[in-house]
C-alpha positions as CSV (number, residue, x, y, z in Angstrom):
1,X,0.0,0.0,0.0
2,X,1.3,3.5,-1.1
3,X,0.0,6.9,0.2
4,X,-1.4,8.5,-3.1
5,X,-2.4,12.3,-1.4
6,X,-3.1,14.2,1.4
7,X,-6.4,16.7,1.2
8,X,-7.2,19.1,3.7
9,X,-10.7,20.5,4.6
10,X,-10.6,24.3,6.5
11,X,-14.2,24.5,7.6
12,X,-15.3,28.1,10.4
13,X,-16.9,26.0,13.0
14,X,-19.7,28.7,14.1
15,X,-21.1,31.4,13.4
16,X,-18.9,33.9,11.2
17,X,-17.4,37.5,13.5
18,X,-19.2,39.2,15.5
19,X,-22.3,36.9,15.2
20,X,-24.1,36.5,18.6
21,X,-25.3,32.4,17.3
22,X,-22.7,31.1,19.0
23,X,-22.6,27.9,21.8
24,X,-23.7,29.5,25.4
25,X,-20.5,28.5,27.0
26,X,-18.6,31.3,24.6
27,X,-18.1,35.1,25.3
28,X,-19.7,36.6,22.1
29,X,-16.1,38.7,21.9
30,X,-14.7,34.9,20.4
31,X,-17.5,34.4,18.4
32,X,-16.5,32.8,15.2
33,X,-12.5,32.7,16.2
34,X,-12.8,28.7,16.0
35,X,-11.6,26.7,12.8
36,X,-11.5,22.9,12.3
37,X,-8.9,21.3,9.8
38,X,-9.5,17.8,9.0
39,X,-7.1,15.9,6.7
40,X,-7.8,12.6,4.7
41,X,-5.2,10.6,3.4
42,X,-5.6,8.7,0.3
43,X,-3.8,5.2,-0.6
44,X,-3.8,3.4,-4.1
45,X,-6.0,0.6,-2.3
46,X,-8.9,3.0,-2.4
47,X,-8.5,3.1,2.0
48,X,-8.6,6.6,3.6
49,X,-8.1,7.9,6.8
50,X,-9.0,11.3,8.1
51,X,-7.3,13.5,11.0
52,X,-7.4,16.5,12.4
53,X,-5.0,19.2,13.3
54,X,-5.0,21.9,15.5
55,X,-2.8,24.7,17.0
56,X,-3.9,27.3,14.7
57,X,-5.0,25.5,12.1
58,X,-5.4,28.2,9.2
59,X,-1.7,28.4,9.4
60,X,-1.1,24.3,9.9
61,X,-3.4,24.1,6.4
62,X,-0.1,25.1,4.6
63,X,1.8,23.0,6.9
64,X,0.5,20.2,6.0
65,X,0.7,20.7,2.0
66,X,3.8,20.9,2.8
67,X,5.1,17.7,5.0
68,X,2.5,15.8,1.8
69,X,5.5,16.1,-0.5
70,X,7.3,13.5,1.7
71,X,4.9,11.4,2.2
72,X,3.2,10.9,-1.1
73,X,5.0,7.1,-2.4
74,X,5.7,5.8,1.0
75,X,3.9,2.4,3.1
76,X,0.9,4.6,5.3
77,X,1.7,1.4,7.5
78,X,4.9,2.1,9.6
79,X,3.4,5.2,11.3
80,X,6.8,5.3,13.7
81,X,9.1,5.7,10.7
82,X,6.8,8.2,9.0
83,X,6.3,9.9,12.5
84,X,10.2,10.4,12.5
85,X,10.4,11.3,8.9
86,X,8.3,14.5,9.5
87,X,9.9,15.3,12.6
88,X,13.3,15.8,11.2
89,X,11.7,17.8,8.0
90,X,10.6,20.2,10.0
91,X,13.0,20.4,13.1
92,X,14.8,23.4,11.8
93,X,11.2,24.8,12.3
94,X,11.3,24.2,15.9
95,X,10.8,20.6,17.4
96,X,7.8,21.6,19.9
97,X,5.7,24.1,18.5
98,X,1.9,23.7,17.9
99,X,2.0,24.4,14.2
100,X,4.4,21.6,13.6
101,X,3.2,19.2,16.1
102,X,-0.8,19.9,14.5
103,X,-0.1,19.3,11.4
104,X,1.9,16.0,12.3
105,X,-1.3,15.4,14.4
106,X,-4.2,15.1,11.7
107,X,-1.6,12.8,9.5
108,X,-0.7,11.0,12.0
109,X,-4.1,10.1,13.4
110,X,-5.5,9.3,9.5
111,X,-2.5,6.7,9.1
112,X,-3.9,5.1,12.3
113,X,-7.2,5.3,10.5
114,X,-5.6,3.8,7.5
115,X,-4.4,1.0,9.4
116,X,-6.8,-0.2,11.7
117,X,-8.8,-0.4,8.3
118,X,-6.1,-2.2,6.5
119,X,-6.3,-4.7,9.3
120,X,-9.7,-4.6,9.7
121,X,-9.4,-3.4,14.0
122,X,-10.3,-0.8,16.0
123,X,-7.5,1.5,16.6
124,X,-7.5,0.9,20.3
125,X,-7.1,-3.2,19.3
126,X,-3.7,-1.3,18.0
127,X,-3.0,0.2,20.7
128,X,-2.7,-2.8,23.4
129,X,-6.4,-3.4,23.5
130,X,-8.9,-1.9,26.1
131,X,-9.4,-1.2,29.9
132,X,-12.5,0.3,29.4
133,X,-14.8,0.1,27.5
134,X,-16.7,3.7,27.8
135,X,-14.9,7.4,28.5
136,X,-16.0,10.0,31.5
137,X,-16.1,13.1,30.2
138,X,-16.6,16.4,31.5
139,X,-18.6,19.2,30.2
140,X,-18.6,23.3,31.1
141,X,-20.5,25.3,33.1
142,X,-20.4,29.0,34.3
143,X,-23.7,29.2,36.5
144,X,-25.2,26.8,38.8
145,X,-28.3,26.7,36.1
146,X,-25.7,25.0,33.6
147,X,-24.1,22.9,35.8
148,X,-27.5,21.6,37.2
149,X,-28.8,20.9,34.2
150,X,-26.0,18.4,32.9
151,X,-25.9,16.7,36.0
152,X,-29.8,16.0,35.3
153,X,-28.1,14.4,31.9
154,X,-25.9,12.3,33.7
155,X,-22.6,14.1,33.6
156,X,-20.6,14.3,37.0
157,X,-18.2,16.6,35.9
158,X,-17.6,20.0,35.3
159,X,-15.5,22.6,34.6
160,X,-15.5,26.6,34.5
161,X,-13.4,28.8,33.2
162,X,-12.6,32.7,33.1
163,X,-11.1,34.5,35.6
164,X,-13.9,37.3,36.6
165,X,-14.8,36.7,40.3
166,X,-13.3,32.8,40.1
167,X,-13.6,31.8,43.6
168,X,-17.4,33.4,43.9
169,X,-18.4,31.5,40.8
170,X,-16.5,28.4,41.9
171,X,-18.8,28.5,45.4
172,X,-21.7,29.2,44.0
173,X,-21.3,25.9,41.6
174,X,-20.1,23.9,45.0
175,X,-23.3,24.9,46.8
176,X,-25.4,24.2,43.8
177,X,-24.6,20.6,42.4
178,X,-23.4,19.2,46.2
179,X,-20.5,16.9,47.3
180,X,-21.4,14.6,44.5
181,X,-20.1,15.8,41.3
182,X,-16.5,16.7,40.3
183,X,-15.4,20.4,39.7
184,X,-12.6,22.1,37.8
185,X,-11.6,25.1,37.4
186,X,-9.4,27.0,34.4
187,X,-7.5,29.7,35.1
188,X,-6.6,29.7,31.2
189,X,-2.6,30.6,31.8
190,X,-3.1,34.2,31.8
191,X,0.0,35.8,31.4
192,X,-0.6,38.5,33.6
193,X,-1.5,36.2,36.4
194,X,1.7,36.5,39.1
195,X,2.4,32.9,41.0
196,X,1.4,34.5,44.7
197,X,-2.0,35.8,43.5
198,X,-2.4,32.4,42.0
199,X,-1.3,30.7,45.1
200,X,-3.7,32.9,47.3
201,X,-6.8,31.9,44.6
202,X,-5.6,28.3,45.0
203,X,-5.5,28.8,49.1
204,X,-9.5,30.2,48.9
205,X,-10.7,27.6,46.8
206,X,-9.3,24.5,48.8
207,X,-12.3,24.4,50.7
208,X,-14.3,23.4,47.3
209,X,-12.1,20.0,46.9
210,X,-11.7,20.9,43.1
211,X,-10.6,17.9,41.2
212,X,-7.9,19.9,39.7
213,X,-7.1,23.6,39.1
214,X,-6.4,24.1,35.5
215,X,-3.4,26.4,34.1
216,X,-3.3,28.8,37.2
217,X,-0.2,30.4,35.8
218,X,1.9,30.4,31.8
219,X,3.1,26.9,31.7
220,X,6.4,28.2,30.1
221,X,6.8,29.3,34.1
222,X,8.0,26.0,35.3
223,X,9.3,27.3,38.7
224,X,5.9,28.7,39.6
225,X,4.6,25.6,39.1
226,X,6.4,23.9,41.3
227,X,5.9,26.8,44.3
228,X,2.4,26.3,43.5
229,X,2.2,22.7,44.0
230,X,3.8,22.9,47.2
231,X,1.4,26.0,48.8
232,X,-1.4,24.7,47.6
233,X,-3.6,21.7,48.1
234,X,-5.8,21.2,44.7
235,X,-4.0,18.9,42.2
236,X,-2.2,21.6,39.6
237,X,-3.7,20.0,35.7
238,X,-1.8,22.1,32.4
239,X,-0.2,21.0,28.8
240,X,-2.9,21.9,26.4
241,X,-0.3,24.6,24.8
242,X,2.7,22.4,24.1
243,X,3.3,19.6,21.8
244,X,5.3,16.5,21.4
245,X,7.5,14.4,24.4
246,X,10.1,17.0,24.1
247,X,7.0,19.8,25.2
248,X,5.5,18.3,27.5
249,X,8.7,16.8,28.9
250,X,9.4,19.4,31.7
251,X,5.3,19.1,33.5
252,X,6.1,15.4,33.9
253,X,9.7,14.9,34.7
254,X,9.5,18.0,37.1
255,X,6.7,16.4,38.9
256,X,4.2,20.3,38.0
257,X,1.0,18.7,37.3
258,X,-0.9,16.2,38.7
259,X,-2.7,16.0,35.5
260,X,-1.5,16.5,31.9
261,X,-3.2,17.7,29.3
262,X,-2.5,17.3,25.8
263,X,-4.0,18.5,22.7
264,X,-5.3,15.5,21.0
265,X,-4.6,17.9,17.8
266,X,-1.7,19.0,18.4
267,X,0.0,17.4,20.5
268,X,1.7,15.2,17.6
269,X,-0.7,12.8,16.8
270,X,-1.9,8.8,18.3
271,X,2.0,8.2,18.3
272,X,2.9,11.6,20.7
273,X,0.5,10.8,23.0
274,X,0.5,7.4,23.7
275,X,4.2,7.9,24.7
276,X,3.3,11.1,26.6
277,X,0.8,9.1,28.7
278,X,3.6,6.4,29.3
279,X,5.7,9.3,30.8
280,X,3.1,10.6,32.7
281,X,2.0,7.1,33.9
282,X,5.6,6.3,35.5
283,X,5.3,9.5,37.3
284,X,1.8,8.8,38.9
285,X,0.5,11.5,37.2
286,X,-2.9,11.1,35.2
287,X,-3.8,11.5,31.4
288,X,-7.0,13.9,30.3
289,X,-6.7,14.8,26.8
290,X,-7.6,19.0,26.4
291,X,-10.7,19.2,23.6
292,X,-11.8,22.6,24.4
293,X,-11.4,24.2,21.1
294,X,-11.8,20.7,19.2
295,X,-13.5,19.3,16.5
296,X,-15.1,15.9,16.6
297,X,-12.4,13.4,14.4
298,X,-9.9,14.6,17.1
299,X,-12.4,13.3,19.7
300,X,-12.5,10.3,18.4
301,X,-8.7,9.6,18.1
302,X,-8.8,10.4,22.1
303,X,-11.7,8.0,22.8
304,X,-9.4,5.5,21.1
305,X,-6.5,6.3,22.7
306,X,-7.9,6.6,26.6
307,X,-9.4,3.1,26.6
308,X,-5.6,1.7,25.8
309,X,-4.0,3.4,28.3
310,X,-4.2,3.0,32.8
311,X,-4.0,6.4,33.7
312,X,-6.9,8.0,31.6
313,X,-8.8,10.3,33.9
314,X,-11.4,12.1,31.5
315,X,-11.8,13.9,28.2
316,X,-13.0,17.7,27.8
317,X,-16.2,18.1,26.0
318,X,-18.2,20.8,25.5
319,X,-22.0,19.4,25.6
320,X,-23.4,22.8,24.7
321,X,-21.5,23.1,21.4
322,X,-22.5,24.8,17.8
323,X,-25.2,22.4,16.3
324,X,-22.9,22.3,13.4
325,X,-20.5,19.8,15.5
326,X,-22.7,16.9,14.4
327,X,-23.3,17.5,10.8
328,X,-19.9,17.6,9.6
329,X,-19.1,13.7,10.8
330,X,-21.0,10.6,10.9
331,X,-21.0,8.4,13.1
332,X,-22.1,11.4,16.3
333,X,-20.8,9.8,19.6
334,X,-23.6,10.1,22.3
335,X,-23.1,10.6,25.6
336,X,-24.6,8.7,28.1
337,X,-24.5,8.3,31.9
338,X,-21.8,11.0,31.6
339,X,-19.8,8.1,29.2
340,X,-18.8,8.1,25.7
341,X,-18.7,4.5,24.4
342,X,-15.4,3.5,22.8
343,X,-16.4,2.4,19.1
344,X,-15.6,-0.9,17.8
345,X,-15.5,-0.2,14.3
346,X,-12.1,-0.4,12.1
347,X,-10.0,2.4,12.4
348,X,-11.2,5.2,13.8
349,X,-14.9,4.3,13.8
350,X,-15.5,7.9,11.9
351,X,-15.7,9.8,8.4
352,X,-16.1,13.6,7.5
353,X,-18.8,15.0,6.0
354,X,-17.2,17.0,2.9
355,X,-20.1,18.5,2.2
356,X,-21.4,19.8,5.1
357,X,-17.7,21.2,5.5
358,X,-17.8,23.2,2.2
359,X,-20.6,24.9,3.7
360,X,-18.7,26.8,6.2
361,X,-15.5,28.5,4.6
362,X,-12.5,30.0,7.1
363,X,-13.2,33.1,8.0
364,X,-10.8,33.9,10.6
365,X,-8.7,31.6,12.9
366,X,-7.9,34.5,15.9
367,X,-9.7,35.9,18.7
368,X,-9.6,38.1,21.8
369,X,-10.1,37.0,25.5
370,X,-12.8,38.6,27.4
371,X,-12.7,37.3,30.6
372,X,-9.1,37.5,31.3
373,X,-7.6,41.3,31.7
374,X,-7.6,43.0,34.8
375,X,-10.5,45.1,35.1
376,X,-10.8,48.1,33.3
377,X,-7.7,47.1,31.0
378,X,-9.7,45.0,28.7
379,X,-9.1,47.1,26.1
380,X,-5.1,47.4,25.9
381,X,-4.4,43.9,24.9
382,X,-1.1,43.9,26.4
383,X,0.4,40.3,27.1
384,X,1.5,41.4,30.3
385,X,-0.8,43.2,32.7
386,X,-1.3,44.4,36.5
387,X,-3.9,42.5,38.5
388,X,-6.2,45.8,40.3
389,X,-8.8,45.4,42.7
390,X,-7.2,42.1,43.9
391,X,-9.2,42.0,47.4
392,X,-12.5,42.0,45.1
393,X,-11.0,39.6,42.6
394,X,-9.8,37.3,45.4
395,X,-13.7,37.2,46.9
396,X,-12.6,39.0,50.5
């Protein structure tokens, strides 16, 4: 079997700028900021396989074209070799960026595809076989109202992000849903975000027993991490912003996280993460593939993936997404009892929609954070920023 092409598909998941239609867990200021890039590779045995890629994936479009030129005439079979062979086309490029490590994502996940079809298996089958047979997941939620109302669905798990009065919205979800569901919170990294205030937010919200707090600080500031994780008692979760072993290499080794989070599009494909998840397995850390930004092919790779591996804790979903989500694949996974099943069907158990995708062309692929500049200094847009008003921020 020979790899014959590689076709990407740039598709504006949601509604175009400055459109309000947009899923209820989004700030209208990001409206139409997302984009989804799927990639199918073809083979001269008439199999395909699809991927997707992300990072920034209007950039990772031409990334992709590009790594196709080595890739076109070899075996789609020995994903390892092909894995390396990218790695070192690209390395003057950088060797853990997101760019490089999406666009090694989506082809790396459709030659997974390729293969479990080839061989007529379920990726996971690939992969060592299953410990489970159905996913947790968590979804998002903001007000008690939202969180309420997926926990009448089933789900035990949620998250909220933003960092506008975090510990007041973080008890007011605690009081609402009860002892028996799991909460998160996501700081988002902000940059502006010093480790002591972070520490002092982590100190107010012990009380909650959080399941983990999500990206309190930059993860590029490793040392903050680790004075973090020794003032504060709520398991420290980050790694949606790097890619590759090399990437996510300092979280684990230095013991930051508790948790690591990985891009299942960009964190360099089926073959990244499965070794990332051996790394964070020998460290007792657990494995909870980020998905916030996501499209549903990437999904699927992670359900695959999480039922191979011990230390799966979860996978990010966002229940309350654009309708959209589940025209532009088929199969749509369902969730139920706060589980997705882990399909059983060669491959990846999924195909795009091409046609549905044509109907949304990119737009734009950037957008602005509303929820995460110190007040009244929204509108500099400054990467670094002073934190004002901190007693009010801080909930005293």
């Amino acid at each position: 079997m020979k790899i014959t092409g590689i076709k990407t598909f740039l598709m504006q998941a949601g509604s175009p700028p400055n459109s309000k239609a947009w899923a209820a867990n989004y700030d209208t200021i990001n409206s139409g900021w997302r984009n989804w890039l799927f990639v199918k590779v073809y083979t001269d045995e008439g199999i395909t396989g699809v991927g997707e890629c992300s990072g920034w994936p209007r950039v990772i479009e031409t990334a992709v074209t590009d790594l196709a030129s080595i890739l076109v005439g070899e075996d789609p079979m020995h994903i390892e070799k092909l894995w390396q062979k990218m790695q070192v086309a690209i390395m003057g490029h950088g060797m853990t960026g997101v760019v490089g490590g999406g666009a090694m994502t989506g082809i790396d996940m459709a030659l997974w595809d390729i293969k479990g079809k080839a061989l007529n298996t379920p990726v996971w089958n690939l992969l060592g076989g299953k410990l489970r047979d159905s996913i947790r997941i968590y979804a998002h939620a903001k007000t008690p109202d939202m969180a309420l109302e997926l926990k009448a669905q089933g789900i035990t798990a949620v998250k909220a992000g933003g960092m506008a009065d975090p510990v007041e919205m973080m008890e007011k979800l605690r009081a609402a849903v009860g002892s028996d569901m799991d909460l998160m919170i996501d700081c988002h990294g902000p940059p502006w975000l010093t480790t002591a205030d972070a520490i002092a937010l982590g100190r107010r919200l012990e009380p909650l027993d959080l399941l983990f707090m999500e990206d309190p600080i930059p993860p590029e500031q490793a040392d903050g991490y680790a004075r973090i994780r020794d003032a504060v008692a709520i398991p420290l979760a980050a790694g949606e912003r790097a890619a590759t072993i090399w990437g996510l290499r300092p979280l684990i080794e230095q013991g930051l996280v508790d948790v690591v989070q990985p891009d299942t599009g960009r964190a360099g494909g089926i073959t990244q993460m499965k070794k990332i998840a051996a790394m964070a397995e020998a460290h007792g850390i657990m494995f909870a593939p980020h998905s916030g930004s996501l499209g549903p092919i990437a999904e699927y790779a992670a359900l695959h993936l999480m039922a191979s591996i011990p230390n799966a804790l979860m996978l990010e979903r966002i229940e309350i997404d654009w309708p959209g989500r589940n025209d532009v694949i088929t199969p749509v996974p369902k969730t139920v009892d706060g589980h997705i099943a882990v399909p059983n069907t060669p491959g990846l158990g999924v195909d795009i929609v091409e046609s549905e995708i044509a109907k949304y062309p990119s737009v734009r692929n950037v957008g602005l954070g509303g929820g995460d500049y110190a007040p009244g200094t929204g509108g500099s847009f400054v990467y670094a920023q002073p934190r004002f008003m901190r007693s009010k921020w801080l909930g005293k």
